[in-house]
N, C-alpha and C positions, 0 to 999 in steps of 0.2 A: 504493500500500500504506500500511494504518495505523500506529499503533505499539502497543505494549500498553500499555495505561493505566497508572500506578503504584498501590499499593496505597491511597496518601491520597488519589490523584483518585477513587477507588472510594466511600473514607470518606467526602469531604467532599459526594461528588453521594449519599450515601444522609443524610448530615447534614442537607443544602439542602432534602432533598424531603421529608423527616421517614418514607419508605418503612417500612411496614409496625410504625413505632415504633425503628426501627433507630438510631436518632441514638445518637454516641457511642459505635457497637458494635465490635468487636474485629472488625478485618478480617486474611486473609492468602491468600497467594496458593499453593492445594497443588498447582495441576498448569498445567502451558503444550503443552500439544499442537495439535490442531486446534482445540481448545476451549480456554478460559481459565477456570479453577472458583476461586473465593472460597471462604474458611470463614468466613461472619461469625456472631458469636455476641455474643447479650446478653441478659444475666439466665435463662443456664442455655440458652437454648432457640437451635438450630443451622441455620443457613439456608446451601444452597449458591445463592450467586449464578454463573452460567454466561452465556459469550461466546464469539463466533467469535473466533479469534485472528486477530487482523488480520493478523501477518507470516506466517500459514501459505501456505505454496505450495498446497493444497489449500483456499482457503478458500473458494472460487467451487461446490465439491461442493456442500454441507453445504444444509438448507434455514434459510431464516433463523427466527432465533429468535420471530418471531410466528406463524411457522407449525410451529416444536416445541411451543408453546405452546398452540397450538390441538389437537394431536395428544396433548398431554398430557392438558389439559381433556376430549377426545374416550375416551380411554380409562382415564380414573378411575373407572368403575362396577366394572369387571375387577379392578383395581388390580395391573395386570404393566408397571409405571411409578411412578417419583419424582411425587408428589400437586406441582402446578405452583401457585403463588400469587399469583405478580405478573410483571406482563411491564414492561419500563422500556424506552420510546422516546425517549425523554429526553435518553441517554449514549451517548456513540460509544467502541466499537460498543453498537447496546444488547442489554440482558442480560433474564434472565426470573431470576427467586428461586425455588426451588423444595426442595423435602425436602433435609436432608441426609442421603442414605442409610449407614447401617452395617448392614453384609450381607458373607457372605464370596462374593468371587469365583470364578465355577465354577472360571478356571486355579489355583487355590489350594487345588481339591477334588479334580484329577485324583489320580490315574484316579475317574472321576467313576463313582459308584455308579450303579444301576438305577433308585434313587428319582428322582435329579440328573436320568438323563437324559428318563426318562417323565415327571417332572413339565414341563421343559425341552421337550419335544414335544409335549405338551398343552397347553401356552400359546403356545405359535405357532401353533398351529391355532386356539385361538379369536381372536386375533389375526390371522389369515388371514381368518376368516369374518366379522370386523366393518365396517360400512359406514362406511369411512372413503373414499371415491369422486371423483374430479373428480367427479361431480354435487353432492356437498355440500361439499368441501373445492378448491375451483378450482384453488387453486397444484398441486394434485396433476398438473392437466394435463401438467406439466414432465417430470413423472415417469411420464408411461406405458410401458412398454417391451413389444412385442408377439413378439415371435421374438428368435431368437438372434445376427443378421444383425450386429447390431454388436460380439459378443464378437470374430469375429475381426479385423475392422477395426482394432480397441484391443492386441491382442496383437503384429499386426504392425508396428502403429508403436513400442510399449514395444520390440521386439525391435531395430529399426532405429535408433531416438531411445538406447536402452543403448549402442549402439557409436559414437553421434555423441556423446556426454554423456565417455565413456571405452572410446575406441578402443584395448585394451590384445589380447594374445592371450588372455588366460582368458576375457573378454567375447565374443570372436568365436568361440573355440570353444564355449561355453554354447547362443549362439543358432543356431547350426548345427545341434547337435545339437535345439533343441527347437520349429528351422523345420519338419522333417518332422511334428511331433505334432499343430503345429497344422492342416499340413495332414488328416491324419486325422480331427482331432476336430472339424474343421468339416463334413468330409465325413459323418462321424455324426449332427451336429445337424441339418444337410441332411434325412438320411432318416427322423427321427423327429419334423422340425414337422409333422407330421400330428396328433402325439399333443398339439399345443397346441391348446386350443379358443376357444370364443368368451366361456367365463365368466373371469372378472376375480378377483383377490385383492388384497388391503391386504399390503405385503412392509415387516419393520423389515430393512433394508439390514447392518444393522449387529449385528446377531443372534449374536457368533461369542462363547468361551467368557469374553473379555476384557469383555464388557460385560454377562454375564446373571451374574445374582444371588443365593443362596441367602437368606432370611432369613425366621425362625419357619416353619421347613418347605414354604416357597412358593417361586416364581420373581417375580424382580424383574427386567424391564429398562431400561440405562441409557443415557445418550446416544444420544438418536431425530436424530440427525443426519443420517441418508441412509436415506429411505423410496421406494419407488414402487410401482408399481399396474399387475400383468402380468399374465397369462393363462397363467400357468406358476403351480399352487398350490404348488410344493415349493421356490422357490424361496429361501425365509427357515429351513426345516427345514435343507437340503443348508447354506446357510452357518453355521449353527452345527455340523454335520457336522463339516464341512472343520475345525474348530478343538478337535472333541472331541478326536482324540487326541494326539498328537505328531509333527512336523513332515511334517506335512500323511497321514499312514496313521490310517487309521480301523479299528481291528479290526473284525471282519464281526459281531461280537457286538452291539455298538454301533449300526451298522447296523442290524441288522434291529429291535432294541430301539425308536429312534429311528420309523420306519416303521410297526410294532404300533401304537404308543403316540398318534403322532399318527389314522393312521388308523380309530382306535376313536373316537376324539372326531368326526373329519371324513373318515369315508366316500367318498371319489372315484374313479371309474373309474380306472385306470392311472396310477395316484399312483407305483404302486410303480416300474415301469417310467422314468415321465416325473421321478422323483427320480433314478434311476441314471445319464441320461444329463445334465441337469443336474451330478451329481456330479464327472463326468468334465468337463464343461464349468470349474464353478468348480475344481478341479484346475490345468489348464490356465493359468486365470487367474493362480490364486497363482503358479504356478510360472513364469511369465512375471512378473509384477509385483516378485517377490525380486529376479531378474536388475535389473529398470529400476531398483529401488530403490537397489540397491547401488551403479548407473552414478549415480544421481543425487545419492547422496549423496560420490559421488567416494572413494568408500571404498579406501584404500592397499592394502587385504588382498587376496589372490586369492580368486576367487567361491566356491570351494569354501569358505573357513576364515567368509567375512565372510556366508555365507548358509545357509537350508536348501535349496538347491537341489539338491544331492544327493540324501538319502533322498526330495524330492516328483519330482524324474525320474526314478529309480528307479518311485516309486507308479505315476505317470500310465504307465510304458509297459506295467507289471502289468497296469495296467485298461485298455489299449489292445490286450492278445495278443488 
């Protein structure tokens, strides 16, 4: 594992390289999550420089920043993406420079208007239908996903790996209870990969309300950090789904909104259908992943106070009657 650079190693390797004219620019560090984002600014004008965080326990996800870079460049026509300017192989880890966006974030507009979310489902759709393909983009290969086979593999071990992480009673009783759902909702996906077919879609992984963006009346999306390339079209609609409303319930108004809105731009056979059980699918997910998270992050608090996984157990076994 790396460490995070400090703010003057940032300075002085944009100093040394003379990047973009940047020499002597105000640097600072506004966010450390899985990403590391810079504000450097000089002479008015605002550049976010962005990196994997090298201490993140998730940094192995993420694709690397020559290959956001190339997905940026790939979808500047559209412009439903920060305009990407300079990639730097240079610096460890290295970084791409890119827009510094100001836009309000969708969680910051909830309950999110009609406009928010048709426009929000009309840019995932044309971002569904753009040729972004392992045939033109390689590294994509990594990322193809064809059925649903591995949701459950990933949920059972988060369920197993939360009680080895922190073997406490609230943890064992959480996954108890939400062993049986996954047995159901695999038995669901079972009888509905019929409805996946053999055509392919371009998915932003990372599509949920935290990362898309209002700004001059348009959708912006930010950190393309987890993309891949499935044969499930709804699969980047339903994740922004999951995050429109509150801890994990989606009113059915939103829904069907969400579904109109895309399907009017991109037409497909049992969209409606093959988004429902996806839905119920990423459901599942989050609500297994709150539980591992909590175990992971050794949180003192009982599952109920330190999670939402109440009101999404609750959701999932509504959408399981």
């Amino acid at each position: 594992m790396g460490r995070v650079p400090t703010v003057d190693e940032v300075r002085a390797h944009l100093n040394a390289r003379g990047l973009l004219r940047l020499v002597n620019a105000s640097v600072e560090l506004v966010a450390a999550r899985n990403h590391l984002v810079f504000r450097v600014e000089k002479a008015g004008q605002v550049f976010c420089l962005r990196m994997i965080n090298p201490e993140s326990y998730r940094r192995h996800e993420w694709i690397t920043m020559a290959e956001e870079y190339a997905l940026l460049r790939a979808i500047e026509p559209i412009g439903l993406g920060p305009q990407a300017y300079y990639l730097d192989k240079h610096f460890e880890p290295p970084f791409l420079i890119q827009e510094f966006v100001r836009a309000a974030c969708f969680n910051d507009l909830k309950p999110l208007a009609e406009e928010h979310l048709t426009a929000a489902a009309r840019a995932i759709a044309i971002l569904n239908a753009m040729d972004i393909s392992p045939a033109h983009f390689p590294f994509m290969r990594k990322y193809v996903r064809k059925d649903y086979g591995g949701s459950g593999r990933v949920w059972y071990f988060r369920l197993f790996d939360s009680l080895r992480r922190l073997p406490r009673r609230d943890v064992l009783r959480w996954a108890l209870r939400i062993l049986p759902l996954i047995g159901r909702t695999m038995g669901l996906l079972s009888r509905t990969a019929p409805l996946l077919g053999s055509e392919f879609s371009f998915h932003f992984d990372g599509a949920h309300c935290g990362n898309t963006y209002w700004r001059d009346g348009r959708v912006l999306f930010l950190d393309w950090q987890k993309v891949s390339w499935r044969n499930d079209p709804s699969f980047t609609l339903v994740r922004f789904a999951t995050s429109a409303g509150e801890g994990g319930i989606v009113p059915e108004s939103v829904w069907q909104t969400l579904i109109a809105a895309y399907t009017e731009v991109r037409p497909l056979p049992d969209f409606g259908e093959l988004a429902w059980v996806r839905f119920v699918e990423r459901q599942v997910a989050d609500l297994v992943w709150v539980l591992w998270d909590h175990a992971r992050r050794q949180d003192s608090r009982p599952v109920e106070q330190g999670t939402s996984v109440v009101p999404r157990y609750a959701e999932v076994r509504r959408m399981r009657r």
